[in-house]
N, C-alpha and C positions, 0 to 999 in steps of 0.2 A: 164198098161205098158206105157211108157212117149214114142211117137212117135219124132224121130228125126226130123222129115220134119215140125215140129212146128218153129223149128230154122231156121232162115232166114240167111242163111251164104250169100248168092248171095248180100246184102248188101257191104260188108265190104272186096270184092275180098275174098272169100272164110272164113275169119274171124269173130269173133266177143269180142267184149270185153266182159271180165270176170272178175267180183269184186268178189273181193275174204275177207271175211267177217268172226270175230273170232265167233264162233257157243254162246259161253257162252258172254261172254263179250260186242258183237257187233262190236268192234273196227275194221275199215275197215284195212284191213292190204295190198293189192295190187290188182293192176291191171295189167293183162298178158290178152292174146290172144288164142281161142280155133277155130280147124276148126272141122268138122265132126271127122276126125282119133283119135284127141286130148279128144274131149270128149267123144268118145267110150271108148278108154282107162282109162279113168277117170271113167265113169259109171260103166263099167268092174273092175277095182283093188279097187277101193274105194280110193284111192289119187287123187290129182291131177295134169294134163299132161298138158299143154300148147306145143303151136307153136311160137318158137322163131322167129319174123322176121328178127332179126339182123343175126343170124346163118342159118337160114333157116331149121331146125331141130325140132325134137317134146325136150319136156323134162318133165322130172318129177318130181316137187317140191321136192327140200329136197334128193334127191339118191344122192349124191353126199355128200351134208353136213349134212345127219341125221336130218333135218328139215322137217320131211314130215308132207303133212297136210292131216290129213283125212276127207273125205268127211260125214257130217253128213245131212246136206240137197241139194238142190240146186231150183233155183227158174229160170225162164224167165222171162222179162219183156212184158207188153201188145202189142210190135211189134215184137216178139220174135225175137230180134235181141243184145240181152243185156242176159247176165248169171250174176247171182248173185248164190256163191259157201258160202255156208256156213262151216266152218270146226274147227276141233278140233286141233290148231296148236303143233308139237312138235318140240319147239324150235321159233327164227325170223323167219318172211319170208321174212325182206330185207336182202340183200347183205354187206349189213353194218354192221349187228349184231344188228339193231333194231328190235325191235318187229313189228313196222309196215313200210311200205315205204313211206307212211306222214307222217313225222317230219319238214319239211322244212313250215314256217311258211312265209307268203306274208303279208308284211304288208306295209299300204302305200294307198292312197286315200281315199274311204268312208268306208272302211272296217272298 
């Protein structure tokens, strides 16, 4: 059984970043913010919940616009202060109606 206290929330004022990654494909599709409540919730229903900081509220991918993504793995990183969510998307998960929320390409210097 995966113990919470492996996550270093006391990093990040109570958060921590969560990449959020298509299960088949690979294709990173977003990054959102998880505290403890958020990812019980998400361990708990098998989707995924984030903490919006801009609202200040949890939320739950996709209730809203049938976009929900189901949880088929998840990972921490070696300081366990990083989530990588692997999932089974139904539907985008930008806001845009893209598939993912990198599409915005930076080009310019040595890139």
């Amino acid at each position: 059984m995966f113990d919470i206290e492996k996550i270093d929330f006391d990093k990040g004022n109570s958060l921590v970043p969560a990449i959020v990654q298509d299960y088949k494909t690979k294709e990173v599709l977003m990054l959102a913010y998880m505290n403890k409540e958020s990812l019980n919730k998400t361990l708990e229903s098998g989707t995924t919940w984030f903490y919006s900081r801009s609202r200040n509220e949890y939320w739950n991918k996709g209730a809203t616009s049938g976009n929900l993504q189901f949880v088929k793995e998840m990972y921490y990183d070696c300081d366990g202060d990083t989530i990588l969510v692997m999932v089974e998307p139904k539907g985008p998960a930008c806001h845009t109606g893209k598939n993912s929320c990198f599409f915005n390409k930076i080009d310019g210097g040595r890139i």
